[in-house]
C-alpha positions as CSV (number, residue, x, y, z in Angstrom):
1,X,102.3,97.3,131.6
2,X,104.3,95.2,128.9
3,X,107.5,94.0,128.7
4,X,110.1,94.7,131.4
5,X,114.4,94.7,130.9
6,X,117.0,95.7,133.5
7,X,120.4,96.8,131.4
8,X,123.9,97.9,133.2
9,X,126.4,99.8,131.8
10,X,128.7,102.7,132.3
11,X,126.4,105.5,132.2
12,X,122.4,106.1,132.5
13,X,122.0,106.4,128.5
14,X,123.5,103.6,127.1
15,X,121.8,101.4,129.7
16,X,118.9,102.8,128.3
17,X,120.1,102.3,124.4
18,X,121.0,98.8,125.4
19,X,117.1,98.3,126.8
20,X,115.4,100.2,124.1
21,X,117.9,97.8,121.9
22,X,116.8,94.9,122.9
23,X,112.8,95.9,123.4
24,X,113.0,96.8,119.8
25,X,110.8,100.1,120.8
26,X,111.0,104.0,121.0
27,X,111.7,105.7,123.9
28,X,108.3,107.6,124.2
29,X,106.3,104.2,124.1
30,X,108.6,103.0,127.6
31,X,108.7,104.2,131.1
32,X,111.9,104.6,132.6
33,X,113.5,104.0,135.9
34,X,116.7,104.5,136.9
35,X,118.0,102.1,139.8
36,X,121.8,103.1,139.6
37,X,122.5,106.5,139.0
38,X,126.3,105.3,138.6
39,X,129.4,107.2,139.0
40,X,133.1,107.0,137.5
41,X,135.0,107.0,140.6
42,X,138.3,108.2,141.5
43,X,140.4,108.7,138.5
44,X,137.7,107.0,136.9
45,X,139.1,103.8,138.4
46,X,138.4,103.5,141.6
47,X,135.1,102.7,143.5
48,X,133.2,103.2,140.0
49,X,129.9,101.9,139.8
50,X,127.9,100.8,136.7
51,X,124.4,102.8,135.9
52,X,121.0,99.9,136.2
53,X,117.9,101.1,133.9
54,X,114.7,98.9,133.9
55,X,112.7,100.1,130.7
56,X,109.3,98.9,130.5
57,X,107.0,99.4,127.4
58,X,103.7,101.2,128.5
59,X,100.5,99.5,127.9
60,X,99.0,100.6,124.4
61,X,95.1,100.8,124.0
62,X,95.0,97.6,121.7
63,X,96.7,96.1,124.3
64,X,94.2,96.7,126.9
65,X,91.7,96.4,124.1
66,X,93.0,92.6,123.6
67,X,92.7,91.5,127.3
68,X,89.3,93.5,127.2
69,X,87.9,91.2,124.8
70,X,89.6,87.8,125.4
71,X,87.9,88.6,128.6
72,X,83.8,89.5,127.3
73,X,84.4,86.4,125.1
74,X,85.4,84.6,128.0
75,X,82.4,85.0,129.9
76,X,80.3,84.9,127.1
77,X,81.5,81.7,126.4
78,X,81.5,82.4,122.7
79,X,84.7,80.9,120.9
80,X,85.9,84.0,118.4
81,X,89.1,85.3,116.9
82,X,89.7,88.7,116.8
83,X,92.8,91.0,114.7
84,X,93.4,94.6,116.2
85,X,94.8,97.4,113.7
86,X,95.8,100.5,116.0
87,X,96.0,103.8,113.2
88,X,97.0,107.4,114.1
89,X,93.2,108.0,114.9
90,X,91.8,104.9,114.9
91,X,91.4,101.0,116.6
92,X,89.6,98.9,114.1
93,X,88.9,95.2,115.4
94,X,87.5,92.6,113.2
95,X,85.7,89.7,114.8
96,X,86.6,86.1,113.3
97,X,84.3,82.8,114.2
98,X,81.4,80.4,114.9
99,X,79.7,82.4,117.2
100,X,79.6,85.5,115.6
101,X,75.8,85.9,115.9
102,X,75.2,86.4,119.3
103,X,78.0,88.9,119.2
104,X,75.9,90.7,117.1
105,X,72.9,90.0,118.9
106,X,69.5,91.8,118.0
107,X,69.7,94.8,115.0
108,X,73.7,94.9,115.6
109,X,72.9,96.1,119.7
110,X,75.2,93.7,121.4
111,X,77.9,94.4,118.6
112,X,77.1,98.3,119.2
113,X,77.6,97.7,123.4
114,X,80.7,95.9,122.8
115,X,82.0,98.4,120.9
116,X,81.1,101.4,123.0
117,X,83.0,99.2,126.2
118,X,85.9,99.0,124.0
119,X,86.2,102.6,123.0
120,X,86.5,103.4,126.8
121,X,88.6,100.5,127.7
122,X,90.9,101.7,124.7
123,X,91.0,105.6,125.1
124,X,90.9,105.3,129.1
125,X,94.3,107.5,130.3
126,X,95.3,108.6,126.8
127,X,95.6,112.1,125.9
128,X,94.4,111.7,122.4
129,X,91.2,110.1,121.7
130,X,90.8,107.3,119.1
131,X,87.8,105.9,117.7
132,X,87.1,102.3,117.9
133,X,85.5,100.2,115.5
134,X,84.2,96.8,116.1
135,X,82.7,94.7,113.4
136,X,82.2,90.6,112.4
137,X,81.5,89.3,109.0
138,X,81.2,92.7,107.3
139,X,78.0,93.5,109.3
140,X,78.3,97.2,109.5
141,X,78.6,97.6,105.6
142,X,76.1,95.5,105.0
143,X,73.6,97.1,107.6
144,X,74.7,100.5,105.9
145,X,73.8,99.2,103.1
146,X,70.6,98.1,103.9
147,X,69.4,100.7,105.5
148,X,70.3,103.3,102.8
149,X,68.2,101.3,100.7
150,X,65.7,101.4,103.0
151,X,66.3,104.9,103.8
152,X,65.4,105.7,99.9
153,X,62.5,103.2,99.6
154,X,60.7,105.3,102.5
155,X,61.3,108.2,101.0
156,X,60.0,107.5,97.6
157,X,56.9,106.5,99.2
158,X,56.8,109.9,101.5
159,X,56.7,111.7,98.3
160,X,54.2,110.0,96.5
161,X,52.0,109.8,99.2
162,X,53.2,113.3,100.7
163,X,52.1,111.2,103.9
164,X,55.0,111.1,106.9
165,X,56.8,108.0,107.7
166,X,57.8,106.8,111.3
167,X,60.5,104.2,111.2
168,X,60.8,101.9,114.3
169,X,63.5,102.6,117.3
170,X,67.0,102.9,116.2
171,X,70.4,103.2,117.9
172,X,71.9,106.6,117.2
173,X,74.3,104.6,114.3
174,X,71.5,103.9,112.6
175,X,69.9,106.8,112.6
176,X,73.1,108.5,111.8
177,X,72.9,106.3,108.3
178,X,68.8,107.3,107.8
179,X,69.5,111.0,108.1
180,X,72.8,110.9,106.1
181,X,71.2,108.9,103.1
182,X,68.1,111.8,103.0
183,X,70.4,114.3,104.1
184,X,70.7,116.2,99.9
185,X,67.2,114.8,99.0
186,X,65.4,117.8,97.3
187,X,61.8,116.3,98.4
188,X,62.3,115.3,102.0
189,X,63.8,116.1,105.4
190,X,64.5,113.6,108.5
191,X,64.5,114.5,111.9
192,X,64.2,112.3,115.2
193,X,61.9,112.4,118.1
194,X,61.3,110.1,121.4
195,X,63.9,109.3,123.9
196,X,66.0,106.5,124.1
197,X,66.5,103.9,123.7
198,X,63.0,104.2,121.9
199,X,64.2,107.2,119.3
200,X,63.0,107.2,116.1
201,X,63.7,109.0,112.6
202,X,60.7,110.6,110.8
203,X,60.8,111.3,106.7
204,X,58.2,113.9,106.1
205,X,58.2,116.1,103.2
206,X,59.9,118.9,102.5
């Protein structure tokens, strides 16, 4: 959980106001718990007794997403910096540093492991799901980018040749990007076969 207050006053909701106040948050992002119920007394004099609230801000999934990483970094001993941008349906987090290359690790697979981690970590309790984005030094654009290229390349050569085309194992990103690059091509078609993590994308014409 974050940040905890404890606020007295006369009744139960202004306690709460005065917490809410003074967290600077919205009364769905806090749990409540009322210590004091309070009372007025007689004639509203006598024996009254002041209403106790503590309001504590519930844990967001960037927040749990934060200690998540700070932690993987940690005991990875890799020295990064790292910004988190919670949306409405999304948690992007760009990774900042020296040591950006092992987070990425072999074809983008540690980067894609770290990311999965970190959509459970992030969505874990929450009734609506967001998806989580994880990315250093533009690498996701620019492996997009090169494997559209390559995606096209391939395929040039599947029509000339009218021979099929194999492509090596690829994470299911990956092959997302291959089948979505081919996916209006008049000529050729894309489809995957083996199991993981050994599945592959074949371009055979159409």
């Amino acid at each position: 959980m974050g940040k905890s207050v404890e606020k007295t006053a006369k009744t139960v909701e202004e306690a709460i106001n005065l917490a809410l106040l003074e967290l600077n948050t919205q009364r769905e992002k806090t749990e409540i718990e009322i210590l004091e119920e309070g009372n007025k007394g007689l004639f509203g004099l006598i024996g009254s007794k002041m209403a106790r609230v503590r309001v504590t801000v519930k844990e967001t999934g960037s927040d749990r997403l934060t200690k998540f990483l700070k932690s993987v970094f940690e005991k990875m001993n890799v020295k990064a910096d790292f910004d988190v941008v919670e949306n409405e349906d999304s948690i992007v987090v760009k990774i900042n540093g020296d040591d950006v290359g092992i987070l990425i690790g072999r074809r983008g697979e540690t980067l894609d492991a770290i990311q999965y981690l970190s959509s459970l970590v992030a969505n874990k309790g929450e009734s609506e799901y967001k998806r989580v984005v994880v990315d250093t030094e533009n690498y996701r654009q620019k492996r997009e980018e090169t494997l559209t290229k390559l995606a096209e390349k391939l395929a040039s050569r599947v029509i000339k040749y009218k021979k099929s085309i194999t492509l090596e194992p690829m994470n299911p990103y990956e092959r997302r990007i291959i089948h979505s690059a081919l996916q209006n091509n008049k000529y050729v078609r894309t489809y995957s076969i083996g199991d993981e993590p050994n599945r592959k994308v074949v371009i055979t014409s159409k």
